[in-house]
C-alpha positions as CSV (number, residue, x, y, z in Angstrom):
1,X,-44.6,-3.0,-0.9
2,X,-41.7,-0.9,0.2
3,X,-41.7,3.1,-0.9
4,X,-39.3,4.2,-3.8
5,X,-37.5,6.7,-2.0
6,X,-38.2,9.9,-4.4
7,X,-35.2,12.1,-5.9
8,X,-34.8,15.2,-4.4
9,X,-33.1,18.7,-6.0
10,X,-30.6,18.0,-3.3
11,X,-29.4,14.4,-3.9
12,X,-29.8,15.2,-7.4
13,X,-27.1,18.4,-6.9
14,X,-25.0,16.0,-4.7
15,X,-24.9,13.1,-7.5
16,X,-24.4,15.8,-10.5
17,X,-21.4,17.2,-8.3
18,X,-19.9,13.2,-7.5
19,X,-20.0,13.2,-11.0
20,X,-18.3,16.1,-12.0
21,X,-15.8,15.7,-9.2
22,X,-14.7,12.3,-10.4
23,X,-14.5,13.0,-14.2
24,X,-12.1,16.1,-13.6
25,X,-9.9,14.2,-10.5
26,X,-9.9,11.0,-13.6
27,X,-8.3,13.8,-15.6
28,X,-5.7,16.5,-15.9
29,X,-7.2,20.0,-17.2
30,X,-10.8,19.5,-19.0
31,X,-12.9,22.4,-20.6
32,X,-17.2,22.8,-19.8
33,X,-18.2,20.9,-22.9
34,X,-15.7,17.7,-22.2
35,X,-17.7,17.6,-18.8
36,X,-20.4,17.7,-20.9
37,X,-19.9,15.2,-22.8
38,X,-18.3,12.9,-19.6
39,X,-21.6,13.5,-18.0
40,X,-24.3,14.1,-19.7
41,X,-25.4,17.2,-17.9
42,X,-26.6,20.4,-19.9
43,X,-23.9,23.6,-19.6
44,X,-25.9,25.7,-17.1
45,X,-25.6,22.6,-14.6
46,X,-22.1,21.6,-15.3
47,X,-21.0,25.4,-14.8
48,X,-22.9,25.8,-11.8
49,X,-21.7,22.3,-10.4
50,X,-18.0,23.9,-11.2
51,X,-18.7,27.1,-9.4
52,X,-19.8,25.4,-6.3
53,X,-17.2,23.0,-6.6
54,X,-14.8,25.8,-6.4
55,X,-16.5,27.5,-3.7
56,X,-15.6,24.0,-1.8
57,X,-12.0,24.5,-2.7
58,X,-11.8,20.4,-4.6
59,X,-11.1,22.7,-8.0
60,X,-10.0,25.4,-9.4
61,X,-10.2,27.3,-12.7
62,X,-7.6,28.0,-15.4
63,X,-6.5,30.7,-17.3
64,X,-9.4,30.7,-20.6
65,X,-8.3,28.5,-23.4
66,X,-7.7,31.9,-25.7
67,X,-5.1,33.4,-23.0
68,X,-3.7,29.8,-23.2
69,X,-3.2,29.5,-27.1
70,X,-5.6,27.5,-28.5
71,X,-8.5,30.0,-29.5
72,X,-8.8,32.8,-31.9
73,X,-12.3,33.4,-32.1
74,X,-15.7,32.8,-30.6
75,X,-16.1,32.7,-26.5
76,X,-13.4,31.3,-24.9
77,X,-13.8,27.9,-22.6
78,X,-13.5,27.4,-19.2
79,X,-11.3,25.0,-17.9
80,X,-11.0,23.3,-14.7
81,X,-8.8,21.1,-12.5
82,X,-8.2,19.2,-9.4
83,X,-7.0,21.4,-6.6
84,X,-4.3,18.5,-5.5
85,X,-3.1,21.1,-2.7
86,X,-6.5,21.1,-1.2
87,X,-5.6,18.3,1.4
88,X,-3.5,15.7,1.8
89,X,-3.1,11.9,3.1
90,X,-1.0,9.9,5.1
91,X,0.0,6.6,4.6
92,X,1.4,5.3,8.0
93,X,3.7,1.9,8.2
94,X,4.1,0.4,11.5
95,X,6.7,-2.2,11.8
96,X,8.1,-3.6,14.8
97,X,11.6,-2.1,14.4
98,X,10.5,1.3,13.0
99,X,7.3,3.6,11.4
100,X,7.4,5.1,7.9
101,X,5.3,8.2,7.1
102,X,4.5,9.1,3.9
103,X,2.5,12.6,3.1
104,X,0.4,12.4,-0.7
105,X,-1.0,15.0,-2.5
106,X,-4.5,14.8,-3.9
107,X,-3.2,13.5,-6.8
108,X,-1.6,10.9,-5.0
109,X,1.8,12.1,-5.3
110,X,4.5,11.9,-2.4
111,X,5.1,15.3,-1.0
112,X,7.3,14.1,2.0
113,X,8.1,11.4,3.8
114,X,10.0,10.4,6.9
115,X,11.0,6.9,9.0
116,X,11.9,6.7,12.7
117,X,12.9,3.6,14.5
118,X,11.3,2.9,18.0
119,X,13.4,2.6,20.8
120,X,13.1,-1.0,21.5
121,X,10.6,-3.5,20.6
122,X,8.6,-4.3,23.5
123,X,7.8,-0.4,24.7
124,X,4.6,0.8,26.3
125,X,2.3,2.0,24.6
126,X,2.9,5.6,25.4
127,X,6.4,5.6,23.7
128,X,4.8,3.7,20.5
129,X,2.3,6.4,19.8
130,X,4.6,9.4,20.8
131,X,6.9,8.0,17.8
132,X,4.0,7.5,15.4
133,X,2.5,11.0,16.3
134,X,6.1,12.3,15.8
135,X,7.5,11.1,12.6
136,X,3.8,11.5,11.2
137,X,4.5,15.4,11.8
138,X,8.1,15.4,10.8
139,X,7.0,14.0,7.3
140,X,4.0,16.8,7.4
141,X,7.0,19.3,7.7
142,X,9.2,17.8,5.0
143,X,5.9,18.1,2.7
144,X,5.4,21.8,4.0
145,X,1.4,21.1,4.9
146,X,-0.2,22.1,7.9
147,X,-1.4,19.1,10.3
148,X,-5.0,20.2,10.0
149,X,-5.0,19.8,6.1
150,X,-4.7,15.9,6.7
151,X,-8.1,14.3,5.4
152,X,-7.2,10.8,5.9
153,X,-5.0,8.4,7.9
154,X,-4.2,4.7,6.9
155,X,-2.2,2.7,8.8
156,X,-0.3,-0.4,8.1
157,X,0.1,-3.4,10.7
158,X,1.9,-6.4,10.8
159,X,-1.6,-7.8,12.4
160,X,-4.8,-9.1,11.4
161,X,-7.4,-5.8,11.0
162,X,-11.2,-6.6,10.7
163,X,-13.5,-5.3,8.7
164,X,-14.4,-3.2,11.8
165,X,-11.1,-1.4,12.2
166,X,-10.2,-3.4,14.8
167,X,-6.7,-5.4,15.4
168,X,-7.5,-9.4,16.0
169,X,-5.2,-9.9,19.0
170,X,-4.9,-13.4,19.8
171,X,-1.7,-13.7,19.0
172,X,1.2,-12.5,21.5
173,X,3.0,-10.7,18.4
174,X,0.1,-8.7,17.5
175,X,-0.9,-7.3,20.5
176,X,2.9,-5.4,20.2
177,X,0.1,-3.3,17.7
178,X,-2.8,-2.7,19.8
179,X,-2.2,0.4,21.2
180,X,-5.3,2.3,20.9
181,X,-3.4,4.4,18.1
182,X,-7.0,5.5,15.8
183,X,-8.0,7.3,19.1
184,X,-5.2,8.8,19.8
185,X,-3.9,10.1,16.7
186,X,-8.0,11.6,16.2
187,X,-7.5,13.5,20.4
188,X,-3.7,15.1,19.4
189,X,-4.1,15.9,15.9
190,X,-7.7,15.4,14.9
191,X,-7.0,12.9,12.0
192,X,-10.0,10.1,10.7
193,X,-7.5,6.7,11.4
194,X,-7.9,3.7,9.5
195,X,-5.5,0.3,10.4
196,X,-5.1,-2.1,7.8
197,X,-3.0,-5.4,7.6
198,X,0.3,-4.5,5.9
199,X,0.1,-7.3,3.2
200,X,-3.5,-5.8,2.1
201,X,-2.1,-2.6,1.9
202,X,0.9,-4.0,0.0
203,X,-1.7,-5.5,-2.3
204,X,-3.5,-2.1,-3.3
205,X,0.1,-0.7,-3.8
206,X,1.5,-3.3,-6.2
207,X,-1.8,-2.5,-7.8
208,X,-2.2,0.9,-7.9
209,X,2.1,1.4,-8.5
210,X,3.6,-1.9,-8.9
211,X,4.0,-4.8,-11.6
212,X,-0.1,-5.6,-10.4
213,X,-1.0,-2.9,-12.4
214,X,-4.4,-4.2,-14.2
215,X,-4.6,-7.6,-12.8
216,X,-7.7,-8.0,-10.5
217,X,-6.3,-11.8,-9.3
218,X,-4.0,-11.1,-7.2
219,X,-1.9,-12.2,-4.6
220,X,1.2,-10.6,-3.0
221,X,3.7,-12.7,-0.8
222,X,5.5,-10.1,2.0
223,X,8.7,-12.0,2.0
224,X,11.0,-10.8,4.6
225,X,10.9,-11.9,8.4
226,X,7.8,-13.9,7.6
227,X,5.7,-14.9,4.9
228,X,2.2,-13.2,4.8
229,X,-0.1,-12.2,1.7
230,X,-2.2,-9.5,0.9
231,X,-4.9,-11.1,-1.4
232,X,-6.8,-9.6,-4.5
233,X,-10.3,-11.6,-5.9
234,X,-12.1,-10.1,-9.1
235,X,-10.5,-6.0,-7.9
236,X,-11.9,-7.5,-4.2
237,X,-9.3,-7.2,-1.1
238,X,-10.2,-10.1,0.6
239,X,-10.3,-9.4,4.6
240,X,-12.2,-12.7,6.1
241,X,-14.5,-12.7,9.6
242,X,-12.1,-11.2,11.6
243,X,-9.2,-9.9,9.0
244,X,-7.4,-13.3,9.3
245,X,-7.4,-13.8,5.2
246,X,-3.9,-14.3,4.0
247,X,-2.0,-15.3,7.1
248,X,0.4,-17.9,6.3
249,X,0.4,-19.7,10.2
250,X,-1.1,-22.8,7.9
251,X,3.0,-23.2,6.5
252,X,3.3,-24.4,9.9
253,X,1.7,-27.9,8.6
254,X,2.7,-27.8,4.8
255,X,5.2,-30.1,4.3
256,X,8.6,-29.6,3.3
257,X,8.0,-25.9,4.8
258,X,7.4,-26.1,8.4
259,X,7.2,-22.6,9.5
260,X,6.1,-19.3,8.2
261,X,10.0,-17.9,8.7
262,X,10.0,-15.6,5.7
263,X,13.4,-15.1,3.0
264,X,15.1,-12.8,5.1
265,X,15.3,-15.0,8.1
266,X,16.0,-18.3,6.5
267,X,19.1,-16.8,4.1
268,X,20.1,-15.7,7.6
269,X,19.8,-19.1,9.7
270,X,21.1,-21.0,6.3
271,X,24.4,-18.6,6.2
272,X,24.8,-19.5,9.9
273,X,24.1,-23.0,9.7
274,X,27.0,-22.7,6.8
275,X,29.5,-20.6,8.8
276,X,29.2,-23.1,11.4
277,X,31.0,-25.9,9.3
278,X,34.2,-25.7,7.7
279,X,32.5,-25.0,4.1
280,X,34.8,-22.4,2.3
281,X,32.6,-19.5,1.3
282,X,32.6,-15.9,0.8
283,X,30.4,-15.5,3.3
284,X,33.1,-15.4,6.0
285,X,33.7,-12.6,5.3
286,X,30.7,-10.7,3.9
287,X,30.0,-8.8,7.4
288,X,31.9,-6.9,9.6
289,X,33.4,-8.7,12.3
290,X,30.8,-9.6,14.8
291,X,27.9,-8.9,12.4
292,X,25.3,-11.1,11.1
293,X,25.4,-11.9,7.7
294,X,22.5,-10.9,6.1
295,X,20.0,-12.0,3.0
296,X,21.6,-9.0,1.0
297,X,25.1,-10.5,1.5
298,X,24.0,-14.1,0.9
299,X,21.8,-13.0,-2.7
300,X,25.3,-10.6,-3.2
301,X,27.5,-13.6,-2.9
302,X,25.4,-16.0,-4.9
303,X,25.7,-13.3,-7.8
304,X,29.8,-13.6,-7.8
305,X,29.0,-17.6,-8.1
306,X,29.9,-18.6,-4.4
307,X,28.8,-22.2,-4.5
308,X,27.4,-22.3,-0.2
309,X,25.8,-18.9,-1.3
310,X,23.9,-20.4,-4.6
311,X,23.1,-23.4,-2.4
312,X,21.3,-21.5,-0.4
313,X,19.2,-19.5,-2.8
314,X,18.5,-23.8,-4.0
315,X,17.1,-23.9,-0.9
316,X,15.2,-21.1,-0.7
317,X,14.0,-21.3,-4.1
318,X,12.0,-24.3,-3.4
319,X,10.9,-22.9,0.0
320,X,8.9,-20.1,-2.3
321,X,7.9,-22.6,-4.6
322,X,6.1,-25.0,-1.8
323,X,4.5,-21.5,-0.5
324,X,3.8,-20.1,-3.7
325,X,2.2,-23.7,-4.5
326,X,-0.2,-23.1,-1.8
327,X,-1.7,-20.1,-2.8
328,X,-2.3,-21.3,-6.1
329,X,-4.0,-24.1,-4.7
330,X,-6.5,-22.0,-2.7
331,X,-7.1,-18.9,-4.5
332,X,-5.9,-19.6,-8.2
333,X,-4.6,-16.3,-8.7
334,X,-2.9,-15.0,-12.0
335,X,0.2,-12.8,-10.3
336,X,1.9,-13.9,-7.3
337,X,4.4,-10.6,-6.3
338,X,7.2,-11.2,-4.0
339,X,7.4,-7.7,-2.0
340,X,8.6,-6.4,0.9
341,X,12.5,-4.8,1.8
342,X,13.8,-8.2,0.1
343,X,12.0,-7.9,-3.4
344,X,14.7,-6.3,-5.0
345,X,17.0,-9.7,-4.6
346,X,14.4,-12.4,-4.9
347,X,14.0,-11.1,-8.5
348,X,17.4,-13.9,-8.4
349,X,14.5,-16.1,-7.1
350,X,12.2,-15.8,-9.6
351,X,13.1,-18.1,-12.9
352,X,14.2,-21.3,-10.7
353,X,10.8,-20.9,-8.5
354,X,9.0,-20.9,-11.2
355,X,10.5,-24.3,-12.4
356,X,9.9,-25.9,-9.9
357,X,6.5,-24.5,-9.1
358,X,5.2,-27.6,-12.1
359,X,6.2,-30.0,-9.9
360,X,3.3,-29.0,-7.0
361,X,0.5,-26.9,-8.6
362,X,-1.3,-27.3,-12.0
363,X,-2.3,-23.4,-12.2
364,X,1.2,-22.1,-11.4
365,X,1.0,-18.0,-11.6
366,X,2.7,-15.6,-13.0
367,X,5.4,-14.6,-10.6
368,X,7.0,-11.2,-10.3
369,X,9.1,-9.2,-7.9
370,X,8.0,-6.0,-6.4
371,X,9.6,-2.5,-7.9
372,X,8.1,-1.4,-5.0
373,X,10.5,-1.9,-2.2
374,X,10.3,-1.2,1.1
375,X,7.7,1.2,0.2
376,X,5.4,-1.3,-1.0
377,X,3.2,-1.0,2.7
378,X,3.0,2.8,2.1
379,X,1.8,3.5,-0.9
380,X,-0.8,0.6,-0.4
381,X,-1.8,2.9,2.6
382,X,-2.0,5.8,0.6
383,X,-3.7,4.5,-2.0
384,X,-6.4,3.1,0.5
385,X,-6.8,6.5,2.4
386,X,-7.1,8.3,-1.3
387,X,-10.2,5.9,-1.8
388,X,-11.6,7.0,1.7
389,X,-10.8,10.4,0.6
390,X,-12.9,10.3,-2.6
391,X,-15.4,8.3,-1.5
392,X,-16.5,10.9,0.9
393,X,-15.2,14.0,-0.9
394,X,-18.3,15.9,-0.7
395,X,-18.6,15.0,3.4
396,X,-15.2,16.7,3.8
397,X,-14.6,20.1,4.6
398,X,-11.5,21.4,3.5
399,X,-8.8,23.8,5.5
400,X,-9.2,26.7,3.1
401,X,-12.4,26.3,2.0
């Protein structure tokens, strides 16, 4: 019969301060006997919880409620808070063009934030981190915090990640990612790395900030250059065996699809395939002369009623409803999100999609387009090093503590 491990003052102080811990970060300003009543726990032990939770430097304590108004008599209560400048996390976006940093309070509020592109895309490895390593402490600047005040990294990659941290590499395109960056962010700066697939992280940020808010099926589609999803089951991110849950090479095969180009790139290679007839359009002259035109100019044109330009969005309409039609299929989920730089105008998308989504699924979801933006991939990854963060809360020592 195995042995019932047997609890001891310590885990019992360690639980009691979780507890604590979580109710006030859960909250703005709360006073001993709310804790109290959160908790369970008698005053003596909340107090002293408090106190050594202070000591830590995870809380600090407010000026007594009679200094603050709302007493007259009797003995004043304490109040407490989350110290949301103890630390600080960074959410990390690696695309192949360029990285976004973004710097989050405690609270999860952005306190800085900055983008640099890469020199070129296929760039040794070298170069890759030095950029990464750079903008990471140009964004640390911008938020006026210290380098060393940084209790986790997460970052985003347009790559498969296992469950083990580790990039799944058998693909040419994601080895461009592979760059031993968790190593050597942790030698120059001392930072616990994470990497995460940038459609999961997408998917915690549409959740935690977006129109996902609530829903626990999930399922958002990163639109742009190429269709990939970050998946939600029952509050679950789904990562499979080797972090390969949600690629989309299967559109490869579906029919009526063919590829897993994403909106972005087929607005493009539709405008060109238009320009390159005798079709008269708007879209001649949408971009400067020898420029590409773009998804933006193609949605922009469709909206002033250019007939090749609303053709188009036809077209890719029933491209997202053929993906979309997939998804359902497999996963049943109850939101689909379109996110990504290109959510803004495939909210034009939307209503027609959703038409035709009856014609190939009998549990079409809920679509939606990201408010999110460009941003989506951050925020996911701040959200997801927040979770690290207060999972291990009481492992971490803090800068000023």
């Amino acid at each position: 019969m195995p042995e019932i491990a047997t609890a001891t003052p310590q885990m019992l102080r360690r639980l009691n301060a979780a507890t604590v811990l979580e109710v006030i970060r859960s909250s703005n300003a709360v006073t001993v006997s709310e804790l109290m009543d959160a908790t369970g726990l008698t005053r003596a032990t909340t107090i002293s919880v408090c106190e050594d939770l202070m000591a830590r430097g995870w809380i600090r304590e407010l000026e007594n409620q009679r200094d603050f108004g709302a007493y007259q008599k009797g003995r004043p209560a304490r109040r407490f808070e989350l110290d949301e400048t103890a630390g600080c996390v960074l959410g990390i976006d690696v695309g192949v063009l360029k990285t976004t940093v973004v710097v989050a309070d405690l609270r999860g509020r952005t306190i800085g934030r900055a983008s640099k592109p890469f020199p070129g895309v296929e760039i040794e490895a070298d170069e890759r981190i030095r950029v990464i390593s750079q903008t990471a402490l140009f964004a640390l600047e911008a938020a006026g915090a210290a380098p060393d005040s940084v209790l986790a990294v997460t970052v985003g990659l347009a790559a498969p990640v296992g469950r083990d941290g580790n990039i799944l590499v058998s693909q040419p395109f994601w080895s461009l990612f592979d760059v031993g960056l968790k190593k050597a962010l942790h030698d120059l700066h001392g930072w616990a790395v994470v990497l995460e697939n940038d459609a999961n992280l997408a998917a915690l940020g549409e959740r935690w900030r977006g129109s996902a808010v609530g829903v626990d099926d999930l399922v958002v589609l990163l639109a742009g250059e190429r269709f990939g999803s970050g998946v939600i089951e029952s509050g679950r991110l789904l990562h499979g065996t080797a972090g390969g849950a949600g690629e989309m090479a299967y559109l490869d095969m579906v029919d009526g699809v063919g590829s897993p180009h994403g909106l972005a790139a087929l607005a493009r290679m539709w405008a060109a395939e238009a320009l390159a007839g005798k079709s008269k359009t708007a879209l001649r002259t949408a971009a400067a002369p020898g420029s590409e035109v773009t998804a933006q100019h193609v949605f922009a044109a469709a909206a002033e009623g250019d007939k090749v330009a609303l053709g188009i969005l036809d077209r890719l309409s029933e491209r997202l409803a053929r993906v979309v039609s997939t998804v359902a299929i497999l996963l049943n989920p109850e939101l689909v999100v379109i996110g990504g730089a290109v959510a803004h105008s495939a909210s034009a998308l939307l209503e027609p999609t959703a038409r035709k989504l009856a014609a190939y699924t009998a549990t079409p979801p809920r679509l939606a387009a990201s408010p999110l933006g460009d941003a989506i991939v951050g925020i996911g990854a701040v959200r997801h090093a927040l979770d690290r963060v207060e999972e291990n809360s009481l492992d971490l020592v803090l800068r000023r503590a």
